[in-house]
N, C-alpha and C positions, 0 to 999 in steps of 0.2 A: 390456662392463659393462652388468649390464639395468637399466634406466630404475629411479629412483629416487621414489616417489610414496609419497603420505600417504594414508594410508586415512578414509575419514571420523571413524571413531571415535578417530584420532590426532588429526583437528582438534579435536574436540569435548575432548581431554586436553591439548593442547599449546598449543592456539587460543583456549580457553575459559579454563579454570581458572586455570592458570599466567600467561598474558599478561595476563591482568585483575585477578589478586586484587590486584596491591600497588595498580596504577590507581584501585579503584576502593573502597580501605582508608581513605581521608580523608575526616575528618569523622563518623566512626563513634566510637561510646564502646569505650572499653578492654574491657568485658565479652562486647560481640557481638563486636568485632575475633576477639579471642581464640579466641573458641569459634567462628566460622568457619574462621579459619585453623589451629584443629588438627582441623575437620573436613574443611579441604582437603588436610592434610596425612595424616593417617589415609587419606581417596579418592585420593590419589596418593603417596603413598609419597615428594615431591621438594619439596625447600626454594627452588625457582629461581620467581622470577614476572618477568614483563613482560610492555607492553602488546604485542597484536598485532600494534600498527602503529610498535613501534621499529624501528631501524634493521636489517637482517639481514645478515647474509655471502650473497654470490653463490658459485654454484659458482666460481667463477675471479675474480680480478683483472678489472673491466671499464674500459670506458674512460668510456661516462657514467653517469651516478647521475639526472637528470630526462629527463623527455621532455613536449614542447609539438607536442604534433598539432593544425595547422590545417588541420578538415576542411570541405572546401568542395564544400557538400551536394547533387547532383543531378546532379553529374560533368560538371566543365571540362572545353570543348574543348581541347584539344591540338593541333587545327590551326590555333587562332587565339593561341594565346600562344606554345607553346617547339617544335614541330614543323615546320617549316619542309622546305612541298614545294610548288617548284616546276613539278612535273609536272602537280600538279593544277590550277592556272593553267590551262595550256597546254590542258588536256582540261573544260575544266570543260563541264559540262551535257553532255556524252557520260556513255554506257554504264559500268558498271565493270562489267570482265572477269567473264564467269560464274562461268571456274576461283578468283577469290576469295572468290566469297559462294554457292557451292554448297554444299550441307550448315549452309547456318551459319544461325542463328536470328537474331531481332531484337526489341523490345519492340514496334516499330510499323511491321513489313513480313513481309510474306512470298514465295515463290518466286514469285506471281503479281504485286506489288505490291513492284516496285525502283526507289528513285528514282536521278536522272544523279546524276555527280561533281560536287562543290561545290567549286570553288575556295577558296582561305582569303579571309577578308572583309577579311582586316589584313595593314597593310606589316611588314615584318619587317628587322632590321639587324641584326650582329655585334656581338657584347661581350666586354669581357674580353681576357685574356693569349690563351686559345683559338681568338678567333673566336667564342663561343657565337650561338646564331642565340635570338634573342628579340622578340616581336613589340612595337609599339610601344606596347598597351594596356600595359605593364608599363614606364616606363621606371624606377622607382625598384628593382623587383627585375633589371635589367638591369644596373646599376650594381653590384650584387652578386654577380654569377654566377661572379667567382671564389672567393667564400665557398662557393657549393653543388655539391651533386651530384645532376645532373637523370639520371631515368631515364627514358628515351624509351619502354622495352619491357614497362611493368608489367599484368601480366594478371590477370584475374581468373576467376570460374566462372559469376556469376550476371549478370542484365541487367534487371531489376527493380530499383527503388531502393530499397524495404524490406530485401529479401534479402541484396540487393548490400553495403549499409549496413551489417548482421547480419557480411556474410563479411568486410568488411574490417575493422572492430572485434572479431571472434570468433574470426575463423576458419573460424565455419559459419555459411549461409543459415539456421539452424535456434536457435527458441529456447530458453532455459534457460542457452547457454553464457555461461562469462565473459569480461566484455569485456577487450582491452589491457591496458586501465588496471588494471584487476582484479588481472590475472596480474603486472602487475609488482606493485604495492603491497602482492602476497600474496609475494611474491617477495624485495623489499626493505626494506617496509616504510617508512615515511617520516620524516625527518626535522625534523619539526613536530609538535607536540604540542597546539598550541590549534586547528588550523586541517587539516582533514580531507586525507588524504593523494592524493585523486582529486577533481578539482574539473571541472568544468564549465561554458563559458560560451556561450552564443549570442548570435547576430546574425542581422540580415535579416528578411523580411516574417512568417516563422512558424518553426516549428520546423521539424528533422530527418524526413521519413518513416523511420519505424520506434520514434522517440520514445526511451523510459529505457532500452527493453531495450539498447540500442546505447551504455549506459555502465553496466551490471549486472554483477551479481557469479557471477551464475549459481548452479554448483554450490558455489563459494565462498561463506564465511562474508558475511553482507551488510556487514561493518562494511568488505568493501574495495571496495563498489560508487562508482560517481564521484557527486558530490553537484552539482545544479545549484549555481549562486551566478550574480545577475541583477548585473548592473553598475547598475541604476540604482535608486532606491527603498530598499525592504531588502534586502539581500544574500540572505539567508535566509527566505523564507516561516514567520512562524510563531517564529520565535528572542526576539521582542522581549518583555521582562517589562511586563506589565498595569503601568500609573501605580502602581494599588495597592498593587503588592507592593514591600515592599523587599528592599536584598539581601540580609540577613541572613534573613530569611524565605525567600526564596525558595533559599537555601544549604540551609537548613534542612530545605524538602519535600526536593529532590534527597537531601540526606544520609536521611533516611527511605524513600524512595522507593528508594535502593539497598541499601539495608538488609534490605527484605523481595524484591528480587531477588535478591540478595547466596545469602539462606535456600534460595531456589528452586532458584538457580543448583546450589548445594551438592544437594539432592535429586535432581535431574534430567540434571543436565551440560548441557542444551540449549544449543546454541550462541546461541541469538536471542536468549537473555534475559542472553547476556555482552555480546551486541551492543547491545543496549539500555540497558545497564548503562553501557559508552562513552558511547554515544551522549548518555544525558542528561549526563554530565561534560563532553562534548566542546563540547554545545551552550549551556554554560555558559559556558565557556572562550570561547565565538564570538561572544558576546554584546559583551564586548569586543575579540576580534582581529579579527574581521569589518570592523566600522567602521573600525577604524585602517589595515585594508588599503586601504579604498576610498575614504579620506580620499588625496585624491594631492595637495593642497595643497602636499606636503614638495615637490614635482617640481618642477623648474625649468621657468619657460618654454624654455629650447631643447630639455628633453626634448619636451614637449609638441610643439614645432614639429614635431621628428625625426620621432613618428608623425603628424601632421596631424592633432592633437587643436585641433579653436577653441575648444572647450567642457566645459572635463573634467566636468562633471558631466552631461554627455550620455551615454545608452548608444550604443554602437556597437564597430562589430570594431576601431577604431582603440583604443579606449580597453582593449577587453577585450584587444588584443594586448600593452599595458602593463602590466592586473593579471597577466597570464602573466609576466612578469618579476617583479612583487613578488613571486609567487608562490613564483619557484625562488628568490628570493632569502630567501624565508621557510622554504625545505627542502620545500616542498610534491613529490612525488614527479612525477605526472603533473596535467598540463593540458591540457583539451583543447575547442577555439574551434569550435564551428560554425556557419557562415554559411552563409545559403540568400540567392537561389535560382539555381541554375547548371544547372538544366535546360533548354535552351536549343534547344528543340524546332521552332521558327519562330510564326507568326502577329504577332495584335498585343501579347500581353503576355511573352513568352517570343522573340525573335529576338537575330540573332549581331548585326545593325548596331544595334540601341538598346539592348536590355538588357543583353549580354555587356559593351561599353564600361563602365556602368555599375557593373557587379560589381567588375570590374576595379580599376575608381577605387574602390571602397569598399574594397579588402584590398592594395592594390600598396606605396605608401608603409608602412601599418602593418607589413607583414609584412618589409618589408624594414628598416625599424627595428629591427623584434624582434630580426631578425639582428646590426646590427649594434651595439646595445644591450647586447646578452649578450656579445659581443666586446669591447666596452670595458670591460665591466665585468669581466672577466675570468668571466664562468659559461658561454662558447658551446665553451669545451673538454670541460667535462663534462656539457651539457646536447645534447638529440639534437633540432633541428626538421626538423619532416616537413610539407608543403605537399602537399595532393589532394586527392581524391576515391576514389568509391564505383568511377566508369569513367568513359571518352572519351567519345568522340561518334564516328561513322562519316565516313568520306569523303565520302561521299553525302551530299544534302539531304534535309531531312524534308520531307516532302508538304504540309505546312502553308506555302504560300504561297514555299516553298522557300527561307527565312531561317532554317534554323536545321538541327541535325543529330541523328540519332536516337543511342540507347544502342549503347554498342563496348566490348566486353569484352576481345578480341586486344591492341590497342597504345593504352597511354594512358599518361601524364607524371606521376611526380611529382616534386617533389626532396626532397633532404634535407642538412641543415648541422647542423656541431659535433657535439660527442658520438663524430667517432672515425672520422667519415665522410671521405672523402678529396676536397679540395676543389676545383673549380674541373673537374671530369670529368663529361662528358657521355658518359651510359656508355647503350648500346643501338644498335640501328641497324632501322628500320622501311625496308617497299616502299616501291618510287617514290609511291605512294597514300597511305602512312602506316597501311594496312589491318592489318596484321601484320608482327612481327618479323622480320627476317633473319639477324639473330645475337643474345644475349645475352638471350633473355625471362627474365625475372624473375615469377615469380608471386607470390602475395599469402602463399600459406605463406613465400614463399623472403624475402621484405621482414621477415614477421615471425620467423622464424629468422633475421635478421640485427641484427635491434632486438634482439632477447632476449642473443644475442650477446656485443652491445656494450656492454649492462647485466652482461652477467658469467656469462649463463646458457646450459648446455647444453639447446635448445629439449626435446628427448626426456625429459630428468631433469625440467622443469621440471613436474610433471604431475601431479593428483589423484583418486586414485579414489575414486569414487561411485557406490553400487549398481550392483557390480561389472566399472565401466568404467571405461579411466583415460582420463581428462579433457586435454588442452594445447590450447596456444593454434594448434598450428602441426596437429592433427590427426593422421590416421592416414597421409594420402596423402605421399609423401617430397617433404623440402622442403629447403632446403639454406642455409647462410647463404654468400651472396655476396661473400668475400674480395677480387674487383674494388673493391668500394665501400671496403675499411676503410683507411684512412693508415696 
């Protein structure tokens, strides 16, 4: 069957017109309604409208409908949390073998400039029905490891943290593409209507290297790009109505203000000015769901306690791994947490013995809440969490005072729960070194051909063309979705 795709000028028909006229028909007098919508209907010849972002059919029956990506920014080690290799002990501060790191690049070495083998810095126990091997900066995600499925073997192309960042949200090192988030919410659409269907949250001392582009819409309409929302403050930069205005007033510009887009819209088709059209109903609408989201008052203290919230009106990953539950519990489609900084390079402000501990205690309790949070509440069967990064870290030590490990792209960790994932499987198998795979790599097309998957979609059909090129998330190079992982 050959691939199924929208041609841009379908978006601008199907995207534009139809998904927004009845959205954005309220509040308009009887005389313009009118005479737009038989001039929408004259330019399309079809009586059907809805918004962009209701809910869609998947190619297939899926098993989850949300997804909460907690990306944890500047790429975990893997030999100090769920990698467990004793060989490197044993050898530590020796040589690593030539036949492994011949031909291979690095962000901060070269064939002349190899550092010895780094022992792991942390003790490590078994958990679980398995045996899982998890080190002891994690005991509250150790606790849960028969809820996940850790992948030992996940690869990547790049080794830069911009790019790297770019490939595992895109698909490509390269910009313009759309993000994850993008593809599904153009994909499904979401099930929320006051409260944007791609959201956004950060933690940690700054942002992400690589910034918005890494939750963009790309060559997608922009009404499916992900919106920041700050946990502390105003949610939304910019949403808040002036003291002055009331609300009837300020109903009043919007309805005006849509009205002569509305005109435009009708002349042109342009897509930006449907999305704009949303956009001010939407930000209307957020004026009140916003606050009531971040009001978490309604939570019980023992919620609170679960994530190790002392302070709810504090920002932090604890608190934002909670609005990701309000979130899916609001229909929001995708969410996605990013906490810096996990570059973990060695010296005095970046090393595995002070600052990795650190990290650790900031996301270990929350994250494993989140888990098992959505379990009680019953949403962790059709919601998908994903736990990682950009890449690993090398066996080796970094030259910086030798506390810390350079960028690894071959073998690095992440896991994933709910949503369809099969649980309590530690699926990969890495060298005595942890250097590279021995059986089962998993690449990052192959992670996101499996997400797509699970959501209901066939990754190749999933795909839009745009000046004359068809667009997916999973790309040109073959990628496979990994039936190991599905329950």
């Amino acid at each position: 069957m050959p691939p199924q795709t929208n041609s841009h000028a379908d978006l601008l028909r199907d995207q534009t017109r139809r998904h927004f006229f009845s959205r954005c028909s309220m509040g308009l007098g009887s005389i313009a309604l009118s005479s737009l919508m038989a001039e929408r209907s004259r330019a399309e010849g079809d009586s059907s409208s809805q918004s962009p972002m209701s809910p869609k059919p998947s190619h297939f029956p899926g098993k989850a409908k949300n997804v909460i990506f907690l990306f944890m920014a500047g790429g975990p080690t893997q030999l100090e949390t769920f990698e467990y290799k004793p060989k490197l002990t044993e050898l530590n501060g020796q040589p690593i073998p030539e036949s492994l790191v011949a031909g291979k690049r690095f962000a901060f070495m070269d064939s002349s400039h190899r550092s010895n083998l780094l022992g792991p810095t942390q003790k490590f126990q078994q958990y679980g029905q398995n045996g899982t091997w998890v080190s002891d900066l994690l005991p509250h995600t150790a606790k849960i490891v028969d809820e996940l499925t850790i992948v030992k073997t996940c690869k990547t192309d790049l080794f830069n943290h911009a790019p790297a960042k770019l490939f595992m949200n895109t698909g490509s090192g390269q910009f313009g593409r759309p993000s994850m988030g993008s593809w599904i919410t153009y994909g499904l659409g979401s099930e929320c209507d006051d409260l944007p269907g791609f959201l956004v949250l950060q933690s940690g001392p700054r942002g992400p290297r690589g910034g918005a582009v890494l939750w963009g819409s790309g060559v997608l309409p922009t009404t499916y790009q992900g919106v920041p929302l700050r946990s502390q403050g105003d949610p939304i930069l910019n949403l808040s109505t002036p003291s002055s205005i009331s609300d009837a007033q300020q109903r009043q510009l919007i309805d005006s203000v849509r009205e002569l887009n509305l005109k435009r819209l009708v002349e042109t088709g342009d897509q930006e000015i449907a999305t704009r059209i949303n956009a001010y109903e939407l930000a209307y609408k957020m004026q009140s769901s916003a606050p009531e989201l971040m009001d978490t008052t309604d939570e019980s203290a023992e919620t609170l306690e679960l994530y190790g919230i002392k302070d709810p009106n504090e920002s932090s990953y604890a608190r934002n791994c909670l609005l990701a539950r309000r979130l899916v519990e609001r229909g929001v489609r995708c969410i996605q947490l990013y906490h810096t900084n996990w570059d973990h390079h060695g010296g005095p402000t970046e090393n595995l013995q002070q600052h990795l501990p650190q990290n650790c205690k900031e996301i270990d309790q929350a994250s494993a809440a989140l888990v098992m949070d959505l379990k009680q509440r019953g949403l962790l069967e059709d919601t998908i969490v994903i736990w990682g990064g950009e890449f690993g870290r090398t066996p080796m030590g970094e030259v910086r005072q030798n506390t810390g490990r350079n960028h690894h792209i071959d073998a690095f960790t992440m896991w994933f729960a709910g949503g369809g994932f099969k649980p309590g499987l530690v699926y990969g198998e890495t060298d005595e070194f942890g250097f590279g795979p021995i059986e089962n790599p998993v690449h990052v097309h192959d992670i996101h051909a499996t997400l797509l998957h699970l959501l209901g979609f066939d990754h190749h059909r999933l795909s839009v063309r745009f000046q004359g090129l068809d667009f997916r998330l999973t790309g040109v190079d073959p990628a496979r979705v990994v039936h190991d992982l599905i329950a």
